[in-house]
N, C-alpha and C positions, 0 to 999 in steps of 0.2 A: 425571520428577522436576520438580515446579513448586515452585517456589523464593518465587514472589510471588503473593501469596491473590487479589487486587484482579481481578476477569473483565476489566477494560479492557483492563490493564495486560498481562494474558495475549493478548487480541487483538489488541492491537499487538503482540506477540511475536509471534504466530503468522504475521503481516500484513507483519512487517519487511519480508521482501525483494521485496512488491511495491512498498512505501515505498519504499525505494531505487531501484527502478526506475523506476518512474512519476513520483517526484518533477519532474526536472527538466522533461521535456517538458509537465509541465503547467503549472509554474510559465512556461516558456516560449508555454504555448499563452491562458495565462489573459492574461498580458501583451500579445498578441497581440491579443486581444478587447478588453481594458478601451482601448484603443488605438485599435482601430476603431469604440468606440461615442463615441470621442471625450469619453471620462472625465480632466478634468485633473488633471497629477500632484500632488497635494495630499497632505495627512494622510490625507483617504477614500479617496482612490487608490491608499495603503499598507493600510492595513484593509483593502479588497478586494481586494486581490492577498495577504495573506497569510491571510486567513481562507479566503478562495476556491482558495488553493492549496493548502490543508492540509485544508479539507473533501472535493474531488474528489478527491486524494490518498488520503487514508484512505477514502472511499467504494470506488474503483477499484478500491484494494487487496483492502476485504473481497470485492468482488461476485467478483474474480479468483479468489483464496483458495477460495472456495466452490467457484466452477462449474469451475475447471482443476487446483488443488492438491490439493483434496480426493478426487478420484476416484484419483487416481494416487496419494494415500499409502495410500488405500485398498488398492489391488492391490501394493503394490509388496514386501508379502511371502511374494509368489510368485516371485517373482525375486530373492531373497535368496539367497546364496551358502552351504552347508551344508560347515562345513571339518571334515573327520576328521582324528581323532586317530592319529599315528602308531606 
């Protein structure tokens, strides 16, 4: 059942839970970087830590999504549980 017509809208549904995961360590990693090229902390240095942690973020997610989630919902109704009725 899809509920929201919008394809984006749907692939960040489908994408949530690598969002969730990935978020912080990137946002930590991206801080990390903007840090070491010795970018100061200014307004641009908010704009690049949020545009850049929300693009690799959603990037990560889809490439994950594709090459690891997709295989296994693929198969995964082979191993569904078949309940009889008693």
């Amino acid at each position: 059942m899809v509920i929201i017509e919008n394809e984006v809208l749907n692939s960040l549904r489908r994408v949530s839970y690598g969002v969730y995961l990935y978020h912080y360590p990137i946002i930590y990693l991206t801080i990390l970087s903007l840090n070491t090229l010795g970018i100061p902390e200014d307004p641009g240095y908010s704009l690049l830590l949020y545009s850049g942690s929300i693009f690799l973020t959603i990037g990560l997610s889809l490439i994950t999504y594709r090459r690891f989630e997709t295989p296994f919902l693929k198969i995964k109704e082979r191993f569904a549980v078949v309940r009889t009725k008693r």
